[in-house]
Every structure is written in structure tokens, then in C-alpha cells.
C-alpha positions as a Markdown table, in Angstrom:
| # | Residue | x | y | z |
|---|---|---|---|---|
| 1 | Unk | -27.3 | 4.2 | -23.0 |
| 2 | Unk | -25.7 | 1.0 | -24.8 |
| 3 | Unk | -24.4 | -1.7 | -23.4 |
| 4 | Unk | -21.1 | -0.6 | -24.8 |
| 5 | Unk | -20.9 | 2.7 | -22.4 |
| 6 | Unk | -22.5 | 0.5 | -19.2 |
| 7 | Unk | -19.4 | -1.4 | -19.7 |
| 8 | Unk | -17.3 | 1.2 | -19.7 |
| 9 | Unk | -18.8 | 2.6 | -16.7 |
| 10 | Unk | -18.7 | -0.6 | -14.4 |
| 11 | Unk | -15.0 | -0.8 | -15.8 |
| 12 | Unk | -14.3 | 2.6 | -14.7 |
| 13 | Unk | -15.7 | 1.9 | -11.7 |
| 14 | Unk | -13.7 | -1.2 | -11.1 |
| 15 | Unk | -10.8 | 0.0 | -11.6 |
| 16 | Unk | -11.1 | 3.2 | -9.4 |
| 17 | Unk | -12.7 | 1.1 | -6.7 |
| 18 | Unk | -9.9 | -1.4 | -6.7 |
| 19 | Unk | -7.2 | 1.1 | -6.7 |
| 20 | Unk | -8.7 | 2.9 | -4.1 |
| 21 | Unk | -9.1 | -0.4 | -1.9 |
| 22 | Unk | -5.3 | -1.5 | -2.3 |
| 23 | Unk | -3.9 | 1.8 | -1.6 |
| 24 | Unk | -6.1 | 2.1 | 1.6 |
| 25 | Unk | -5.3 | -1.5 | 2.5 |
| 26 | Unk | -1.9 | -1.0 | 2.0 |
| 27 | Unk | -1.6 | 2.2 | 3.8 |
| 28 | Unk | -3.0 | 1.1 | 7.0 |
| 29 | Unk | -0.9 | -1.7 | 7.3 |
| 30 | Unk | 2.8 | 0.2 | 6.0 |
| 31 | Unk | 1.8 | 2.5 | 9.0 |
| 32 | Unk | 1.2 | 0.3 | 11.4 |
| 33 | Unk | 4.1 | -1.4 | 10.5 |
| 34 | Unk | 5.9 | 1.8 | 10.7 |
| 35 | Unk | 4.5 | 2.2 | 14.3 |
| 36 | Unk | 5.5 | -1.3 | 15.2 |
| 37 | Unk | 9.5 | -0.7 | 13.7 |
| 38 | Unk | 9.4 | 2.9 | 15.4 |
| 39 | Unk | 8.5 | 1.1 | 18.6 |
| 40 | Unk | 11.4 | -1.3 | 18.0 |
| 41 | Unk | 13.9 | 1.0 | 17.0 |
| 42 | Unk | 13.5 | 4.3 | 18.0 |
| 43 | Unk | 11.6 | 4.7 | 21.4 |
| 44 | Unk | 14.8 | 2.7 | 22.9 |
| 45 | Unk | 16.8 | 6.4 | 22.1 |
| 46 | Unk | 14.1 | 8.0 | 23.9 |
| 47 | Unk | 12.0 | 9.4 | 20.9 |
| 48 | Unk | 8.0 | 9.3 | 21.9 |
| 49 | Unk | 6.0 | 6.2 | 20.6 |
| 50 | Unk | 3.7 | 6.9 | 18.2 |
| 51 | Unk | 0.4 | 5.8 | 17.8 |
| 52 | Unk | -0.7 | 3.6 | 14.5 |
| 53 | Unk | -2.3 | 6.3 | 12.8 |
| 54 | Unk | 0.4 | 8.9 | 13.6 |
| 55 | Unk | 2.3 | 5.7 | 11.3 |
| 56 | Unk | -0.2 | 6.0 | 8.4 |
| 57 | Unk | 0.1 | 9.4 | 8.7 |
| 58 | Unk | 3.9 | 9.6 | 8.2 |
| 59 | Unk | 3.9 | 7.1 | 5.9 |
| 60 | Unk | 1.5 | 8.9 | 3.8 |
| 61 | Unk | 4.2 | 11.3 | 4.0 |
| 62 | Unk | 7.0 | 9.9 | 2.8 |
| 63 | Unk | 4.8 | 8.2 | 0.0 |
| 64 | Unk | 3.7 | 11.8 | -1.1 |
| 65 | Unk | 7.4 | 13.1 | -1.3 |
| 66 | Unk | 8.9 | 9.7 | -2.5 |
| 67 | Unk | 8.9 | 9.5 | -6.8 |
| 68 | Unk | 5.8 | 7.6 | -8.1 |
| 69 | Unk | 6.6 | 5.3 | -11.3 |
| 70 | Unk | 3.7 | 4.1 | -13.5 |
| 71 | Unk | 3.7 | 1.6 | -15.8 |
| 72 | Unk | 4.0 | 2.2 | -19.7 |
| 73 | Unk | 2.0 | -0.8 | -20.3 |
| 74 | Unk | -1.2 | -0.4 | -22.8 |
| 75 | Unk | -3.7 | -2.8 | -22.8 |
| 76 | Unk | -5.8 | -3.3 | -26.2 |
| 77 | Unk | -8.3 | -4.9 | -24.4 |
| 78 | Unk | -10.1 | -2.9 | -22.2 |
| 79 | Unk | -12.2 | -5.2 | -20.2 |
| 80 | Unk | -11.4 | -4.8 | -16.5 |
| 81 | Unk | -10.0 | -8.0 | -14.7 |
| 82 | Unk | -9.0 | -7.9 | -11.0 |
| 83 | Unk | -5.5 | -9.8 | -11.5 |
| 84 | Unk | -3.5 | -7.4 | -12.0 |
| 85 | Unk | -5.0 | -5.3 | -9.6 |
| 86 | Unk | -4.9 | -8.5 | -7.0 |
| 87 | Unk | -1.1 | -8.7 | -8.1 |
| 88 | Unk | 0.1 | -5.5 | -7.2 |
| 89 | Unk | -1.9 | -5.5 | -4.2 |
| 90 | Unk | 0.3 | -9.1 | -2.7 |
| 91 | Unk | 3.4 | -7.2 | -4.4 |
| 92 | Unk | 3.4 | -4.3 | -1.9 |
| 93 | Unk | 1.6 | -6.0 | 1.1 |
| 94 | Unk | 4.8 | -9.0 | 0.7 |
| 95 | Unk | 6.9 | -5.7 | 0.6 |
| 96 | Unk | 6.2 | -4.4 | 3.8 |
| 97 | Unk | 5.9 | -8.3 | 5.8 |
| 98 | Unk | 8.7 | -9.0 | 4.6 |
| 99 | Unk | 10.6 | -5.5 | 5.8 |
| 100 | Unk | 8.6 | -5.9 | 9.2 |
| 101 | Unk | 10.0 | -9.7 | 9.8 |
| 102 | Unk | 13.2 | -8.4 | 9.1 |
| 103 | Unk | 12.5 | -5.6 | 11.3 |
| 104 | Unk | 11.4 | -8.6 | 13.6 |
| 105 | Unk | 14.7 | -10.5 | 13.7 |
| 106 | Unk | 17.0 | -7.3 | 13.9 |
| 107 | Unk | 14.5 | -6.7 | 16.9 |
| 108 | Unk | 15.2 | -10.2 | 18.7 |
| 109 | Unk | 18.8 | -9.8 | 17.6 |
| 110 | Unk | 18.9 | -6.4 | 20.1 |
């Protein structure tokens, strides 16, 4: 094998493995911050509390049926670098702290 295709393969591999890491990350925390705001907000009308990984699981559902968007971008260079990858994983995570502290102080607000 060249060194050519052993690149290839580790960058393969780096991407998939760092894709896969951020959207597991991710996921665990959107649903237990989907347990914590269900907790806050709809267990007072006397809906059932849910567990954190009955969160992840609905939130996994609504992920599935909500419209994915992929980027356009092409990349000439092919070497795999984990900024991007390390960017959209502080984008979404900010995301979802930031709707949970404004979950937070509607919370303290009640």
C-alpha cells in the first residue's frame, strides 16, 4: 500500500470518528437538556417526568424528522484537520447551553 492511500485511510477514519464523536456528544447532552426543560415545563401540567435517556431518545426523534442541511463547501485539500470538526462541535453544544440557560431564567421567572 502507498503512503498516499494510508493517508487516505487515517483521513477517512478521522473524519468518521470525529463525526461520530460530536453527534454522540451532542446527543447526550440535547437530551438531557430536553429532560431537564421537560422537567421545568411540562411535569408542572401533570405530564410524567422523563428519564435522560427517554430525552436522547426523543430528541433523536425530532432530529430524524427535522430537515438536515449540508454544506456545499469543497475542500481541494484533502488533508483532514480537526478545526472544523472542533467548530461545529462548540456551534451546536453553545446551541443547546444557551437554549437551556434561557430555559433556566424562564424557569426562575415561574
Amino acid at each position: 500500500m502507498a503512503k498516499h492511500d494510508d493517508d487516505a485511510i487515517w483521513n477517512l477514519f478521522g473524519r468518521v470518528g470525529g463525526v461520530s464523536l460530536i453527534v454522540l456528544v451532542s446527543t447526550v447532552f440535547r437530551g438531557y437538556v430536553f429532560s431537564v426543560l421537560w422537567l421545568w415545563f411540562a411535569v408542572p401540567f401533570g405530564v410524567m417526568p422523563i428519564t435522560v435517556v427517554h430525552g436522547i431518545g426523543i430528541s433523536v426523534l425530532f432530529r430524524l424528522l427535522m430537515p438536515h442541511q449540508f454544506s456545499n463547501k469543497t475542500d481541494n485539500d484533502t488533508k483532514f484537520t480537526w478545526e472544523p470538526l472542533l467548530t461545529e462541535f462548540l456551534t451546536v453544544n453553545l446551541a443547546i447551553a444557551i437554549t437551556w440557560g434561557m430555559g433556566a431564567i424562564l424557569n426562575a421567572l415561574m
